[in-house]
Each structure stands twice: as structure tokens, then as C-alpha cells.
N, C-alpha and C positions, 0 to 999 in steps of 0.2 A: 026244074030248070034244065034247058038243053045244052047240052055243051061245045064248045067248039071243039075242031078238030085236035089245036094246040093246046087247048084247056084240059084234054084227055091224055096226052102227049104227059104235060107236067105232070098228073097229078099219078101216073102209072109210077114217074120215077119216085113218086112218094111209097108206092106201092111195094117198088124192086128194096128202095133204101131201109126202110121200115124194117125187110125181114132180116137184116141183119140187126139192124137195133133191137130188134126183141129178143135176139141170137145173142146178145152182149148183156140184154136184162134178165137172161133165163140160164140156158145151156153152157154161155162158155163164162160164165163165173161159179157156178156150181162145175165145172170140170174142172176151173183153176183151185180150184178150192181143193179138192179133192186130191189133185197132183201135187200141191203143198202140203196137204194132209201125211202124202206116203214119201215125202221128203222132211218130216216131222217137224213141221211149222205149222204154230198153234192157231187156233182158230180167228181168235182175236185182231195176230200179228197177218193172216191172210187176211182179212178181209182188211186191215189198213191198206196193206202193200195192193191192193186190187185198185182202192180208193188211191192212192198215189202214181199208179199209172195212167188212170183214167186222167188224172189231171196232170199228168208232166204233155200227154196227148192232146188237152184243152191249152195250154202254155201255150203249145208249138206253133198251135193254127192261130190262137190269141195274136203274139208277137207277128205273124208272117198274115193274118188276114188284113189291115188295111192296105199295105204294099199291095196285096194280088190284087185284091179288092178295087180300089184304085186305078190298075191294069186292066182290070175284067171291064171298066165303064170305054175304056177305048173299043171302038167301031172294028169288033170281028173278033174280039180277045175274049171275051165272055166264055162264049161256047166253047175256045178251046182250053181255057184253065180249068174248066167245070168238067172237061173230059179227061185231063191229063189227074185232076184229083181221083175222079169216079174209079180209073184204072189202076192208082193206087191203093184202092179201097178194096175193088175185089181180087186183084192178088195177094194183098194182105188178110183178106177173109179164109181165101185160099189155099194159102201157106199156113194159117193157123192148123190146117189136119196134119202137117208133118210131125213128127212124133220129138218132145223136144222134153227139156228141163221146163219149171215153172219159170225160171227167170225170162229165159230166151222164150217160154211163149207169151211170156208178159211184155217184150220188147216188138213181138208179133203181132201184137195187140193194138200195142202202140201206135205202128206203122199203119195198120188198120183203120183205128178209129182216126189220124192224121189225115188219111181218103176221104172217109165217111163226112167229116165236119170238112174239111175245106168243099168238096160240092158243094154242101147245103151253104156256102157262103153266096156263089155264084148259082145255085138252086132256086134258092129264096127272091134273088133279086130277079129273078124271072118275072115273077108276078106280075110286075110294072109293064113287063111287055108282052105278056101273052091276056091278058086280060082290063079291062076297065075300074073305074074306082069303086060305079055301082057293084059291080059282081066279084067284088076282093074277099069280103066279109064270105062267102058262100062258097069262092073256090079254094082260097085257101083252108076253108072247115073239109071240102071234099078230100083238099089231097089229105090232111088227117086223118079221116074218116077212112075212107078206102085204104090208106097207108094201114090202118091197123087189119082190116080185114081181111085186104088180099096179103099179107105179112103172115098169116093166119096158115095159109095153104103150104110155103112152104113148110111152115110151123111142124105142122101137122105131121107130112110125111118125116120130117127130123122125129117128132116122136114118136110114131109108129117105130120107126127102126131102133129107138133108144131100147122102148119098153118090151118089142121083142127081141131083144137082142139073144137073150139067153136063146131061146126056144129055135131059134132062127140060127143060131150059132155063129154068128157074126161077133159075136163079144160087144159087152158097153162101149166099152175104150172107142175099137174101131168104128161102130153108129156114131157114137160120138162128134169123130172126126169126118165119118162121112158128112155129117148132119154140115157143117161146114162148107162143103162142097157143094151139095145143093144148096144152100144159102147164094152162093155166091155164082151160080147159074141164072137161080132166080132173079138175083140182081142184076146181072147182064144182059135178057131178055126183058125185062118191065123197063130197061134206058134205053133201048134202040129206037121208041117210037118219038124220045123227045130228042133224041141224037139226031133224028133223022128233019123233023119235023119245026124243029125251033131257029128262029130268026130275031137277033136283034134289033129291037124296035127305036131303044132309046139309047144316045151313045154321043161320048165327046169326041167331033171328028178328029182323025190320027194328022200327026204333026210329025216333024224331022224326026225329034227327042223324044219317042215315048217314054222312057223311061223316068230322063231328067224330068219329062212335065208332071209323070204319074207325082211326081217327089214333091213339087211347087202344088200339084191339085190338093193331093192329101193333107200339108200345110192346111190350105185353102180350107177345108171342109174341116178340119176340127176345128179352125178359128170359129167357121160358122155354125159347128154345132155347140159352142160354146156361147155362143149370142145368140142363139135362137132356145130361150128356156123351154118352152115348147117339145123340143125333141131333147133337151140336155134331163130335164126333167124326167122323163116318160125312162129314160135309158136308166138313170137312176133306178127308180123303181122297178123297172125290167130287170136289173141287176137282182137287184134283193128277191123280189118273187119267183122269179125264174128259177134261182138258185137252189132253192127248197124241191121243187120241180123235178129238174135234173138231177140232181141229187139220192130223190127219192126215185127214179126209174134207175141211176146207175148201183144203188145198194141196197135194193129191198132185196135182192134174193139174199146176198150175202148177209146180209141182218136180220131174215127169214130161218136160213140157217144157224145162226148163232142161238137164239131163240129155240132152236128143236124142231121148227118145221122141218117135214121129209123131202127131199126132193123131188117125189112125183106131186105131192101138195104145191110145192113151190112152181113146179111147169103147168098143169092145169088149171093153177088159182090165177097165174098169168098169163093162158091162153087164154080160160074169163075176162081179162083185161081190157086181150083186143077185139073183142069180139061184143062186150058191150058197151065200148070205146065209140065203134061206127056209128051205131045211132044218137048218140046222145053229139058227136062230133057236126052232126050233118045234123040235129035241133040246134044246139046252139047258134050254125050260121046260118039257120033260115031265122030266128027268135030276134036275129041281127036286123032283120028290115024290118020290128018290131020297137024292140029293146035296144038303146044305146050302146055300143061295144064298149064303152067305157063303165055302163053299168053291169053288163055281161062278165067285165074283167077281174070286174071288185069280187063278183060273187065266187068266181074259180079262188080266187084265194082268198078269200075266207073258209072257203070248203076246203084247201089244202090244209088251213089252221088247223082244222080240227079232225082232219086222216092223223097229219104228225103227232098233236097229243093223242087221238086214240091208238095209235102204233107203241106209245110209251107201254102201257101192259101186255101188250101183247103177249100171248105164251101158249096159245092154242091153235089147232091146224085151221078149223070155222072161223075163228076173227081175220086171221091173216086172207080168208076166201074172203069174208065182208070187205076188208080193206082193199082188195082187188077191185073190187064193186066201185066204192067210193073213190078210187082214184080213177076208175074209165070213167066217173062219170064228165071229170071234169079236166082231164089230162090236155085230150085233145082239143080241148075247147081253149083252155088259154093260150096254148103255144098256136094256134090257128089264127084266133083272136087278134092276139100281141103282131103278129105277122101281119096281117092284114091293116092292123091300124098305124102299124110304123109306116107300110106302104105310104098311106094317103096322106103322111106328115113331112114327109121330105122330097124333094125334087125328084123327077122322077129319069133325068137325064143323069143323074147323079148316086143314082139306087146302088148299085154299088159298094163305093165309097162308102154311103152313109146304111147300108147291110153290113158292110165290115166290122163297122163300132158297133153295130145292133150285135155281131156276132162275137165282138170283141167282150161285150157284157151280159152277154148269155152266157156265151162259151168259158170265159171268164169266171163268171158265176156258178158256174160248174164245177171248174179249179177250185175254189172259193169252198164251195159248198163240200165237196169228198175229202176235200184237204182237213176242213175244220171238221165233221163226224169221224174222218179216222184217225186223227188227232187224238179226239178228245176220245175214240174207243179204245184206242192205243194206250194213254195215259191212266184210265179210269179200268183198262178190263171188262167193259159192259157197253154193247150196241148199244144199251139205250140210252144213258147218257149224250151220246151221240147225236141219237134225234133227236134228242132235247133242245139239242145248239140250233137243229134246224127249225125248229117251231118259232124260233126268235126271228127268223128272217123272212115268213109269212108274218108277221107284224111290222115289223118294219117297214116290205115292202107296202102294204095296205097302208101304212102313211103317208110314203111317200110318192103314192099313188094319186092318195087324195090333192097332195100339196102341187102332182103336176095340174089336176087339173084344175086347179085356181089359178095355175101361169096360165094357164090356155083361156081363160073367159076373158 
């Protein structure tokens, strides 16, 4: 499939955003981990507090995404709240290399990942206007797809300088920190083409009152995502499946570690990730003008079902490389998937708006999900009890999957 200019545009910022997401899945939880370790905070007690920043960060955007959300559907507001997020993201990527306590760089974190997810509010609802309905299913698998691989390069150079640190005399610690800083170059150079490149297509023309109105639209659209089962449905279950999801990319290194995996197993079994991520990202959205996306959806979570119970034993360095395997295979395929199919379920003058509640129940979901496994690691002394809680909400969500689409027939 040939792309368009803009279609390349979007999917690079998948590219730039990605390597810090994997910088969150790999390196800077196994660094926080460690900096709590030499501040004598138990393993357990770290990886909760890790899972409760992640989600005081999911909160933040939660509460404040239909507001901007909302804003962002006014004519020329889009571009500029998705750039005012983007540049909170990478100065807080940024500032994570200054040399800090555990607390203050878990508030670093914070501020970080508040960047990272508000974009992708106003990220996501691009779709609607750089692309068509037919080629949603395909471009949103690409920016997936690529997000993991070009994610891969920064990666890479981060671990080169980790792994020789010694020999190179640079020390862990500083690689480390450096690694940060390239992340967040990376990031800045993969958004210039869509900073430069992107126009909104679909948009509520501006009035006296933007604000007051944003306040009356918002109103407006949960009433109607509330009457239209169709999408009230689909978000439900989005909720529940997602959950499991997210959850499982923000604490597998931390519950990789608690477990005994090493930390060079832990970054390599998750470079594995993104790297056979790509392909299976890019079959699932061509398998898409083949195969129903609603039956494509069901299949990523049932496959999630059963990564979370095989993760219950876990205790060896080779399972947790398999479990790397089995979650590329299907990672990028449902959040790709889910993406594309809300696109084509809601207005598209209104994308937006009704991305904000998609991201209010992803992102949400999220909160949800890190809250209740470090809860229940916290309470119990054992990650695995933990996942346990999550395997419950890959079932769930696979029901109420099913039940939306009996609203929709």
C-alpha cells in the first residue's frame, strides 16, 4: 500500500512516541527500581509505588482529556494542544537524566508520561483526517508497526552505552541517564514531519465562546455516547480488555524482576518485542480486508488470556523470552485494531470529543489495571497474585465484547 505524504507524517510520530514508551517498559523502571533498591525499599513496595505513579499520571490526563479533547475539535486548536502536550513529554523525558531521589524522579515520570498520553489524545484523532475509512484498519496497524521498530533504533544505541558502560567508562548510572536524552531527541525529530505537514480536515467551526461551547459540546456528546449503545458498548469492553494490555506493557519488567529475571534478559527479551511486533502489526492490518476487525479483536484477547495465566509460573529467563514472543504477537494488533474501529464508529467532525472518552477508558483502564496488581502485590507480597487480578479482565472484557456486538446487529 502506498502512502501518502501525511499518512507518513503520522505514523513517523508513532515512531518518535513509541521510543519512549518502550524507555518506560524497559530502562527507566528497572533504573527506578534500582534507585529504590539503594534507598532500602523493598522490591514488592517498588514495584507498587512504580504501578501508582503510572496511574496517578493516567488520572491526570483521564480528568483533563474530554475538556481539551473537546477544545482540540475547534477549527485550528487540534495541532496546537497536541504540540503544547508533545513538548511536555519531551522535556519531561529529559529531565528524567538529572540526578534525583526516587520520589522526585517518580514525579519526573509523571510530568512525562502527562505529555506522552495527552498527544496521543489529539494523536489518535488524526486518523479521521489524514486518512479514509477504507485505509484506517491498515494505517493505523502501520503507525503500530513502525512505532515498534523505528522505537527499536533509538533502543538500541541506549543499550549499547548501558552494556558498555563499564569498558567505556562512562558508568551505568550516567548511560543510563544519557539513554534518556537520546530518547527524547529521537522524539523531537520523528514529530517535525507531522508538525510540519498536518492540517485539520474535520472540525466544529469557532464561535465567540470557545470555551463556554467546548462545556455545552461535551454535555452534548456523552449524552450521546450514552444513546448510541453502539459506541457506549464497544468503550465498555475497551475498558476491560485494554486494561489487561496496558497494564501488562507498564509492569512486566517490574514483575520480570521480582521473579529473578536479570536485567540484560529483561531488555533484550523486550527489544524481542519490538521487533517482532512489526510484522505481525502490519499482517494483522492487511488480514483486516480479509477478516472482520471485530473478529481480529476477539482473537488478540483471547491470546492476551492466556500470555497472563502463562506469566502465573513464570520463574525462568526462556519463559519470560516466550512471553515476549506472545505478547508482540498480538500487542500491536489490538491497540491498532481498537483504534481504527472506534474511528469508523463515531462522527468524524467530532473525533475528538469522542477520542477523549476512548482515552478516558483506555487510559483509565490503565489507572484501573496498575492500581488493582499493585494492590493486590502490595497486600499478598507476590507479583503473581497480581496478574492473577489481570487475567480476570481479559474475560470480562471478551464478554462484553461479545454483548457489544449484538447492540450493533
Amino acid at each position: 500500500m502506498k502512502l501518502t505524504k501525511i499518512e507518513k507524517s503520522w505514523i513517523l510520530y508513532d515512531v518518535g512516541n513509541s521510543a519512549f514508551v518502550l524507555l518506560i517498559s524497559t530502562i527507566i523502571p528497572i533504573y527506578f527500581k534500582n534507585t529504590a533498591a539503594d534507598s532500602g525499599i523493598s522490591a514488592a513496595n517498588s514495584t507498587a509505588f512504580w504501578g501508582y505513579a503510572a496511574s496517578i499520571a493516567t488520572v491526570i490526563v483521564a480528568v483533563m482529556g474530554p475538556i481539551l479533547g473537546t477544545m482540540g475539535d475547534n477549527e485550528g486548536y487540534k495541532k496546537k494542544l497536541f504540540s503544547l502536550f508533545f513538548v511536555i513529554g519531551v522535556i519531561g523525558c529529559s529531565v528524567l537524566a538529572v540526578p534525583a531521589s526516587w520520589m522526585v524522579f517518580l514525579l519526573l515520570f509523571i510530568i512525562a508520561k502527562v505529555g506522552l498520553s495527552g498527544s496521543l489524545i489529539f494523536y489518535d484523532s488524526m486518523l479521521t483526517d489524514i486518512t479514509d475509512d477504507d485505509r484506517m484498519d491498515e494505517i493505523s496497524s502501520n503507525g503500530y508497526a513502525w512505532g515498534y521498530l523505528g522505537s527499536c533504533i533509538p533502543f538500541v544505541l541506549c543499550m549499547g552505552l548501558i552494556l558498555t558502560a563499564d569498558k567505556t567508562g562512562i558508568g551505568t548510572l550516567n548511560a543510563t541517564r544519557a539513554s534518556f536524552l537520546i530518547t527524547a531527541v529521537w522524539w523531537i525529530f520523528s514529530t517535525m514531519p507531522l508538525m510540519k505537514n498536518y492540517k485539520q480536515m474535520y472540525f466544529v467551526e469557532k464561535t465567540e465562546h470557545p470555551i463556554k461551547e467546548c462545556f455545552a459540546r461535551l454535555s452534548e456528546t456523552l449524552k450521546d455516547i450514552q444513546g448510541n449503545m453502539s459506541v457506549y458498548t464497544f468503550l465498555i469492553a475497551f475498558f476491560l480488555y485494554i486494561d489487561g494490555v496496558y497494564t501488562i506493557i507498564e509492569m512486566a519488567t517490574s514483575y520480570g524482576k521480582d521473579v529473578g529475571i536479570s536485567d540484560n534478559n529483561l531488555l533484550l527479551a523486550l527489544l524481542l518485542t519490538q521487533v517482532v511486533a512489526f510484522p505481525f502489526a502490519i499482517l494483522f492490518g492487511r488480514l483486516s480486508k480479509r477478516i472482520s476487525t471485530i473478529k481480529l479483536i476477539s482473537v488478540c484477547i483471547i491470546g492476551y488470556l492466556g500470555i497472563s495465566l502463562f506469566a502465573l509460573q513464570l520463574d525462568r529467563a526462556w519463559e519470560f523470552w516466550f512471553l515476549a514472543v506472545c505478547v508482540a504477537v498480538f500487542q500491536g494488533a489490538v491497540q491498532a485494531l481498537s483504534r481504527s474501529y472506534y474511528a469508523k464508529i463515531i462522527p468524524k467532525n467530532k473525533s475528538n470529543e469522542y477520542f477523549s472518552f476512548y482515552d478516558i477508558f483506555g487510559k483509565g483502564a490503565a489507572f484501573f489495571g496498575t492500581v488493582l496488581m499493585s494492590a493486590v502485590t502490595q497486600l499478598t507480597g507476590s507479583s503473581k497474585y497480581g496478574v492473577a487480578s489481570i487475567a480476570l479482565l481479559f474475560v470480562l472484557g471478551f464478554i462484553f465484547f461479545q454483548i457489544h456486538l449484538k447492540k450493533t446487529k
